[in-house]
C-alpha positions as CSV (number, residue, x, y, z in Angstrom):
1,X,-14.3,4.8,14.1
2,X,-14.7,7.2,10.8
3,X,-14.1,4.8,7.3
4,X,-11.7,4.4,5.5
5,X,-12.6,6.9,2.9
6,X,-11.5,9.6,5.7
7,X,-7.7,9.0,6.1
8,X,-7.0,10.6,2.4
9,X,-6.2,14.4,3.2
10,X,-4.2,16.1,0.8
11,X,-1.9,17.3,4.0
12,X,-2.1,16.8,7.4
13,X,-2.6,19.7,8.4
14,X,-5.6,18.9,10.2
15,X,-4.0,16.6,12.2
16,X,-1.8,19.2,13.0
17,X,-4.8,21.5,14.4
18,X,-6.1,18.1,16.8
19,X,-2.7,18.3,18.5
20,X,-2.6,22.0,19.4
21,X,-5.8,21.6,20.8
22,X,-4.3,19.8,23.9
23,X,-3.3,21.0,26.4
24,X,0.7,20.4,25.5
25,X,-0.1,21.6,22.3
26,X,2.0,21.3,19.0
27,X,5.5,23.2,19.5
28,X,6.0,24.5,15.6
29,X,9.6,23.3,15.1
30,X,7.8,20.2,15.7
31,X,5.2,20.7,12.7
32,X,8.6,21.8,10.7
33,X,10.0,18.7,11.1
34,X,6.9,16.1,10.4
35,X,6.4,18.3,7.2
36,X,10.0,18.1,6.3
37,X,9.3,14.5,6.5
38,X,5.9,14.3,4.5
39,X,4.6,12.2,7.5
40,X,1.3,12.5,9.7
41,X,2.9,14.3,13.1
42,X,3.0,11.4,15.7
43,X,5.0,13.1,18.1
44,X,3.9,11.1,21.1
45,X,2.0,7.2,21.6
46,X,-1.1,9.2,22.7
47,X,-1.4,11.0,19.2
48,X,-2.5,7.9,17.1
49,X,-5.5,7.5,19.4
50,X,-6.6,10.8,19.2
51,X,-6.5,10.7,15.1
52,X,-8.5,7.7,15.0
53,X,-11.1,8.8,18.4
54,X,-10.2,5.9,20.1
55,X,-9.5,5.4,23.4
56,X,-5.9,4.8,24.6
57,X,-6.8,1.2,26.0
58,X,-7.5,0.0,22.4
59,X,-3.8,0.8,21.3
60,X,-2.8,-0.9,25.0
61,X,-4.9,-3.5,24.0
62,X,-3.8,-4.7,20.8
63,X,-0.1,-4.2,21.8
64,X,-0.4,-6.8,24.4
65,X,-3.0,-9.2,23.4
66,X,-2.3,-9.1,19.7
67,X,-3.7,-12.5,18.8
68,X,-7.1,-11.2,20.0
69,X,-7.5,-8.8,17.2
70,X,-6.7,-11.6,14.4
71,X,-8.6,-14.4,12.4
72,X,-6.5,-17.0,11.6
73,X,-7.2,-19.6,9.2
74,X,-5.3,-21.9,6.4
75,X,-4.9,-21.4,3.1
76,X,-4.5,-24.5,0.9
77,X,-1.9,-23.4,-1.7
78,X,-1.7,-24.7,-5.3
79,X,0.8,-27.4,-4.0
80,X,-1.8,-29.4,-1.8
81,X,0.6,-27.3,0.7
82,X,-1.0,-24.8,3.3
83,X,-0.2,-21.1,4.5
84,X,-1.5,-19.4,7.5
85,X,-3.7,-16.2,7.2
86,X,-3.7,-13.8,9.8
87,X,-6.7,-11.4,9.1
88,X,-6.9,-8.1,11.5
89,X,-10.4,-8.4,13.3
90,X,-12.0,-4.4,12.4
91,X,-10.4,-2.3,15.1
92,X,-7.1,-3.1,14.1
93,X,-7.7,-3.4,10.5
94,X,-9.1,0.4,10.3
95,X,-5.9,1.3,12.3
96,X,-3.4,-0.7,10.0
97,X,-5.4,1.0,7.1
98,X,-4.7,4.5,8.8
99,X,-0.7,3.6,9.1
100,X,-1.1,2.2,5.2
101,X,-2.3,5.2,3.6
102,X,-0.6,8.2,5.9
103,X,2.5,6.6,6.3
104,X,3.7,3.4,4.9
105,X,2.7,4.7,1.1
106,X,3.9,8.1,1.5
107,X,7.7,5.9,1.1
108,X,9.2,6.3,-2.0
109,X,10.0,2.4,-3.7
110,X,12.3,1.8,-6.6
111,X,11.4,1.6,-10.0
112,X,12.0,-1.8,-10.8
113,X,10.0,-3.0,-7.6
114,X,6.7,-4.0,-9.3
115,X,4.5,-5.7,-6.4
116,X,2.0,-3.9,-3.9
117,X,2.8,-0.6,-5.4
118,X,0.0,1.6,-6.7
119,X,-0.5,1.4,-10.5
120,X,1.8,-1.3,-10.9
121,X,1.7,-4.6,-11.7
122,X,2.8,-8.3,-12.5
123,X,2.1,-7.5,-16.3
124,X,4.7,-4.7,-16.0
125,X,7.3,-6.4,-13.8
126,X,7.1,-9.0,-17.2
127,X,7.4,-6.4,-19.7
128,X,10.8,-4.5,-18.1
129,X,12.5,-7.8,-19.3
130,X,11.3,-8.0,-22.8
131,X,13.6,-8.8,-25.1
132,X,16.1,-10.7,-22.9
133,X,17.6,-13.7,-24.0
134,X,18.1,-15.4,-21.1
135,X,16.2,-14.8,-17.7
136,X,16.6,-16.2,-14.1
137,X,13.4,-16.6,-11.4
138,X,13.8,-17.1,-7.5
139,X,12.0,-16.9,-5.1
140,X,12.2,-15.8,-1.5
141,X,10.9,-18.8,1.0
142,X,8.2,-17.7,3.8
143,X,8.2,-14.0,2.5
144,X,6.0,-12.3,5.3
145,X,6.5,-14.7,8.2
146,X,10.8,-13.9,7.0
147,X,10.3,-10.4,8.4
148,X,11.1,-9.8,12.1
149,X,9.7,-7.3,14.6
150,X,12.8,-5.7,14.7
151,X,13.1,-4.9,10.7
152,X,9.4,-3.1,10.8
153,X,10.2,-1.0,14.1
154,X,13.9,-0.4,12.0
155,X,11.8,1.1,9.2
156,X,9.1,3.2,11.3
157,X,12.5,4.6,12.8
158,X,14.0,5.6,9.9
159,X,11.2,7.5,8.7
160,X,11.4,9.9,11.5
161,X,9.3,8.6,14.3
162,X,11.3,8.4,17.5
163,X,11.6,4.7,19.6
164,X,8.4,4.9,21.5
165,X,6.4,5.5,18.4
166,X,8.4,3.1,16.1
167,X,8.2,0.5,18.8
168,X,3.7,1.3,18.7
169,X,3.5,1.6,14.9
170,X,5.8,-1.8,14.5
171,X,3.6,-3.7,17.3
172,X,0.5,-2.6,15.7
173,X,1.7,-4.4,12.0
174,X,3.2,-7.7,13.4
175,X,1.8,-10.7,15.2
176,X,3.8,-13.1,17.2
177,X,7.0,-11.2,16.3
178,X,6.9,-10.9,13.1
179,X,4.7,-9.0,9.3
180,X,1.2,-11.5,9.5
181,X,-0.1,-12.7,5.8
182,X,-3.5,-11.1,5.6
183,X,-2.4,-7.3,6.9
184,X,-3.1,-4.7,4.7
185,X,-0.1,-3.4,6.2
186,X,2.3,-6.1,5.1
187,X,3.0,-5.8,1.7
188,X,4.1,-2.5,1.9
189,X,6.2,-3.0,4.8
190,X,8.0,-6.0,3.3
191,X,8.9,-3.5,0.1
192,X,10.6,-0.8,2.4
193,X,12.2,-4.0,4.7
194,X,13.5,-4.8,1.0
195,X,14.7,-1.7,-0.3
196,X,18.5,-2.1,0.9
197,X,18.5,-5.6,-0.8
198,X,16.4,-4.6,-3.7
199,X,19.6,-2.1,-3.9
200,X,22.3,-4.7,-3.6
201,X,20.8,-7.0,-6.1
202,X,20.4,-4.2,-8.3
203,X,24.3,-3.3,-8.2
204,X,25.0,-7.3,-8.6
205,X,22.8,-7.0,-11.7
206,X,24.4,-4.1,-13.1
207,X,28.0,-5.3,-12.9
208,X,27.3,-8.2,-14.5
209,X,25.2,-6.5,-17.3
210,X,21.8,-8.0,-16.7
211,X,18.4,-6.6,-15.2
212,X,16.6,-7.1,-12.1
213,X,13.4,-6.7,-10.6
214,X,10.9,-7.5,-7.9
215,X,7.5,-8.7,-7.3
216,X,6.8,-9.6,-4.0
217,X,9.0,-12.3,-3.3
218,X,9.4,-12.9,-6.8
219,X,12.8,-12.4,-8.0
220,X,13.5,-11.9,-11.6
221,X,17.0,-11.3,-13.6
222,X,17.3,-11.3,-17.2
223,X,20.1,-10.6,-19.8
224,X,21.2,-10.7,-23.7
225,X,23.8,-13.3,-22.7
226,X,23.7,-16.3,-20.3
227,X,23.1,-15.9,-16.9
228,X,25.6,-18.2,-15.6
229,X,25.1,-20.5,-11.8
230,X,28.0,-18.0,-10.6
231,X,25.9,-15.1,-10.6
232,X,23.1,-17.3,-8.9
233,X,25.5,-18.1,-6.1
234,X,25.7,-14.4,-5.9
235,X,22.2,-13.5,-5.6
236,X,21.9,-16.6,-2.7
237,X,24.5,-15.0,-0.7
238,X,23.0,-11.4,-0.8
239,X,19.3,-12.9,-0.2
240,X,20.9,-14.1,3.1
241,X,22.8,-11.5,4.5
242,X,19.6,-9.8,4.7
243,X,17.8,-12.5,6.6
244,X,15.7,-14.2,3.8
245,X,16.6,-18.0,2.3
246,X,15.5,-18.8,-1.4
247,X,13.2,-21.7,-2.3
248,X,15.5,-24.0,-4.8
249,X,12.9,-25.5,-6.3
250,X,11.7,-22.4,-7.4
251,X,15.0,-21.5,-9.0
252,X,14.7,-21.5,-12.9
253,X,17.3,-20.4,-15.9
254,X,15.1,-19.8,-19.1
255,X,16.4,-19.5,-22.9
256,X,15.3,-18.0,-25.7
257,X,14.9,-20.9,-27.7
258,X,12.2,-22.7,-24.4
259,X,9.6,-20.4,-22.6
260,X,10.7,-17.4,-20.8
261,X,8.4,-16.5,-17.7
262,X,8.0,-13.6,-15.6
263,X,5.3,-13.6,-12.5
264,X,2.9,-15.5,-14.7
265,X,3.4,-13.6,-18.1
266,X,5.7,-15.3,-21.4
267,X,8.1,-12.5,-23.0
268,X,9.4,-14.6,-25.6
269,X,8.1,-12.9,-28.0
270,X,5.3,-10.7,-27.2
271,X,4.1,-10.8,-23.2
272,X,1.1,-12.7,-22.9
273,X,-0.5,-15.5,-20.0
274,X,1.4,-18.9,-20.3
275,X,-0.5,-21.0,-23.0
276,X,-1.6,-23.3,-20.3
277,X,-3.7,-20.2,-18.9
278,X,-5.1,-19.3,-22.2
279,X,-5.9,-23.0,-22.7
280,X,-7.8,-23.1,-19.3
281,X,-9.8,-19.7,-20.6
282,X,-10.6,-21.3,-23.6
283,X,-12.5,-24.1,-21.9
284,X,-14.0,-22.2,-18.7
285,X,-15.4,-19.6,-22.3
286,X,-16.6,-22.5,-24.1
287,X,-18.7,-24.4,-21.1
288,X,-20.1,-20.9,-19.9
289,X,-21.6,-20.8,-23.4
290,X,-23.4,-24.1,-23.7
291,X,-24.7,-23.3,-20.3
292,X,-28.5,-22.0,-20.1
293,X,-27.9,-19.3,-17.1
294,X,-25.2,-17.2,-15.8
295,X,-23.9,-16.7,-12.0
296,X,-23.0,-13.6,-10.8
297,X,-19.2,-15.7,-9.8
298,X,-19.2,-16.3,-13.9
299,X,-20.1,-12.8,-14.9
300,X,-17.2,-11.7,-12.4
301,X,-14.6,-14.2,-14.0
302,X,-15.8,-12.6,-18.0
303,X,-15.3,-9.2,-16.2
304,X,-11.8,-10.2,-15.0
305,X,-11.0,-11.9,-18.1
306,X,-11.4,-9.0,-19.9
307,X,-10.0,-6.9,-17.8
308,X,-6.7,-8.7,-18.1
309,X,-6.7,-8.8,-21.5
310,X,-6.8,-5.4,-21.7
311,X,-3.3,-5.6,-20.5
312,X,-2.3,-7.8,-23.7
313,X,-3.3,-5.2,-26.2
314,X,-0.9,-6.9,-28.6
315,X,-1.9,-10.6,-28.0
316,X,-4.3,-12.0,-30.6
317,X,-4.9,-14.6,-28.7
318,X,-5.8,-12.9,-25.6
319,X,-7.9,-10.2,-27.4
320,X,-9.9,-13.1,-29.2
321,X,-10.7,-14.4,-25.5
322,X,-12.0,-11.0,-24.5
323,X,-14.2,-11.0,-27.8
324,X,-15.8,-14.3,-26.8
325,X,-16.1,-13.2,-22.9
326,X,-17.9,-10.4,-24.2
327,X,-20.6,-12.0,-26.5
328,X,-21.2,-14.5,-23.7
329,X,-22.0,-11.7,-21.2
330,X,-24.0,-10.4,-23.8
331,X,-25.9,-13.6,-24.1
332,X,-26.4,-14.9,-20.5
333,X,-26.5,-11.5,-18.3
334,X,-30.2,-11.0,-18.4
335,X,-30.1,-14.8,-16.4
336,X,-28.4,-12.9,-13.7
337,X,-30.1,-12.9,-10.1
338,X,-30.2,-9.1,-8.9
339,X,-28.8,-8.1,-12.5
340,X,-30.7,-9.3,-15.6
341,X,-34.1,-9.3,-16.4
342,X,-34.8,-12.8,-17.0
343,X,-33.1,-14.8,-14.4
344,X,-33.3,-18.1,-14.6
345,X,-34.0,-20.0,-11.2
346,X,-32.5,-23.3,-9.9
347,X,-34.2,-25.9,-7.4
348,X,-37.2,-24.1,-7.8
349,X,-36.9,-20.6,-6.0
350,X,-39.1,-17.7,-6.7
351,X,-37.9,-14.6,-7.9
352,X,-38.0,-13.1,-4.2
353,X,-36.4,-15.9,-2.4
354,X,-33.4,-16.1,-5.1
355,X,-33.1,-12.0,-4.8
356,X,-32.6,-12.8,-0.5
357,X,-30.5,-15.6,-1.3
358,X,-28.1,-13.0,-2.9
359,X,-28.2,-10.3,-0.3
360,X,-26.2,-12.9,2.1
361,X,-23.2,-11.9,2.8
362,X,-20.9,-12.1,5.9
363,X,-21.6,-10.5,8.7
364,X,-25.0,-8.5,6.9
365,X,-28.2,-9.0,9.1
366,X,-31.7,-9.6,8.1
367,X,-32.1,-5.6,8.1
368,X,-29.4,-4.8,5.8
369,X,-30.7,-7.1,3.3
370,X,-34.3,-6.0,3.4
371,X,-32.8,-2.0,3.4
372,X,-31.1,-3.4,0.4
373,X,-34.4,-4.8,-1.7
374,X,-36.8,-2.4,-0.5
375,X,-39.2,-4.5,1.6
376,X,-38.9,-6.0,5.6
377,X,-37.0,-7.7,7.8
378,X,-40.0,-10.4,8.9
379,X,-40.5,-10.4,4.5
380,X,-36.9,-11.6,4.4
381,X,-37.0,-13.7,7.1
382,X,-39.9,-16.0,5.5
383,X,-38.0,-16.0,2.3
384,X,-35.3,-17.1,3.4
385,X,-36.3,-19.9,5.3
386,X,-38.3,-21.3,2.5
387,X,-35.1,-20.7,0.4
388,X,-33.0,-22.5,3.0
389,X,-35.5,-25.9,2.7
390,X,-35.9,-25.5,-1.0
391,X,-31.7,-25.7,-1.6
392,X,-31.3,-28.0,1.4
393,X,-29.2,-25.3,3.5
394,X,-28.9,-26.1,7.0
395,X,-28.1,-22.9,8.0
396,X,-27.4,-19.0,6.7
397,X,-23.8,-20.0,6.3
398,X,-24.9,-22.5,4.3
399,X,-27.3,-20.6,2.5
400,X,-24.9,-18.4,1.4
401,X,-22.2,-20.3,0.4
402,X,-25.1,-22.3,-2.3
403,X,-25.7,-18.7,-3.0
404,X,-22.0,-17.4,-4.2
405,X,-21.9,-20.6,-6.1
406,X,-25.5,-20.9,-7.7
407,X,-26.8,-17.9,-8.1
């Protein structure tokens, strides 16, 4: 199967050459109508196959043995609670990635919906309420797992794809009847489930002079005057008669005069991470300093750091942090394994074994590393076994999960 990096044609005109080819070909009212739509042509169940040059039996195969084609595992959450993760195994992921890019983001979604949308974010969802007085956060409980079968085959359908291509499309994004956590076909298929109550709530929000928004199942309504529990009783009754429940506990009114909070981000004033974030940065900054190397996990967390500060332009206190991520990279980057040119070396490791230590990673052979650094596979074998006794790693997984943390 071709990467990912093929499915991003300015048209699909080519796709539209693959189907006259066969020996039905491609009637041109049909092409009319698919470019009408803006959609990849998927006038039949046997087209999707032939984009991707796969064999029929794959689609037949992941339609009716879905849970082969997953990794599941649990997620512990912040609240000691867990969530299930339902990763697509290759196959289906390149094929969920197809659907992603050619159809599912070719769907127009509402301006005030801020997650899974390209070159939005959480820092924008916060700023569109700036300079409320009063705001009001829900959320919606068991998001993804919330959205049925027949919701996704709804919205394949009402893009234009007749039954017996909704009905393939749907099956090939849900697992056990309903949108998996871990698909990279999920998010945006929970917006467009969404977009009818992401209307509703908007109308509710209107009438009674506030704003709303969206991110993910984050709800958010804000106002210049008190948002009263009436209006909340509202929002509850809309959230159900689309098929969703809200989490109470997560339900929060916020004033002006206590912290207001949107996905993360205070707009009290100016919008800027909680001070218990900042607080947090401030002491992950100053023990990365006193320390005497660098890993390549604490160069990535300066990189995001400043990254999201950038976002803050107007924060003093965020553009302070970036300052002080940036001397420390500065500093300590040369200590960096693979990056600098002084790395320092725990438990002992020479230069060669660290470097193979840090060309684990899943599912990478022996080969791949040694393409990677130049040298052989039997070279990279040898180092890495003395690596493995040396940092008392029992095995490769092992091994590399010292690695991530250590080096």
């Amino acid at each position: 199967m071709p990467t990912r990096s093929y499915y991003f044609p300015k048209d699909f005109l080519h796709l539209e050459e693959i189907l006259r080819a066969e020996p039905d070909g491609f009637p041109d009212e049909q092409a009319t109508r698919f470019r009408d739509l803006g959609l990849p042509p998927i006038p039949t169940m046997g087209a999707l196959p032939l984009f991707l040059g796969i064999s029929p039996k794959t689609i037949f195969s992941i339609r009716h043995l879905p849970k082969k084609h997953y990794r599941s595992f649990l997620l512990k959450k912040k609240d000691g609670s867990k969530r299930e993760i339902d990763t697509p195994r290759t196959y289906l992921k390149v094929i969920q990635w197809w659907i992603l890019d050619n159809i599912l983001s070719h769907a127009e979604i509402a301006a005030n919906v801020f997650g899974f949308v390209a070159g939005r974010s959480a820092v924008q969802n916060a700023e569109y309420h700036l300079g409320a007085k009063h705001v009001l956060n829900v959320d919606i409980r068991q998001f993804f797992p919330s959205i049925k079968l027949d919701q996704v085959r709804t919205i394949f359908r009402s893009l234009g794809y007749q039954d017996d291509v909704a009905n393939m499309l749907s099956e090939l994004c849900c697992l056990d009847g309903h949108v998996p956590q871990g698909a990279p076909t999920s998010p945006a298929i929970a917006n467009l489930v969404l977009r009818e109550l992401d209307i509703e709530l908007s109308n509710l929000a209107d009438a009674a002079g506030h704003r709303y928004s969206r991110y993910a199942d984050d709800l958010t309504f804000s106002s210049q005057s008190r948002i009263e529990s009436e209006f909340l009783n509202l929002v509850e009754s809309a959230v159900q008669v689309a098929g969703f429940e809200l989490k109470p506990e997560k339900t929060r009114f916020s004033g002006f005069e206590g912290r207001m909070e949107v996905t993360g981000v205070v707009i009290n004033e100016k919008p800027q991470p909680t001070r218990v974030w900042r607080k947090r940065a401030r002491a992950t900054l100053h023990r990365l300093s006193l320390s005497s190397r660098m890993t390549r996990r604490e160069l990535s967390y300066l990189q995001g750091l400043i990254g999201m500060a950038n976002q803050f332009p107007k924060s003093p206190q965020m553009q302070q942090l970036s300052e002080s991520a940036r001397l420390i990279m500065e500093q300590k980057s040369q200590t960096i394994i693979g990056r600098g040119t002084k790395p320092t070396l725990p438990n002992g490791l020479t230069y060669r074994q660290a470097e193979a230590l840090a060309g684990l990673a899943p599912r990478r052979t022996n080969i791949e590393v040694a393409v990677r650094l130049g040298t052989t596979e039997a070279a990279v074998k040898k180092r890495l076994q003395e690596a493995y006794r040396k940092i008392g790693a029992a095995d490769r997984q092992e091994a590399l999960i010292w690695a991530v943390k250590n080096l």
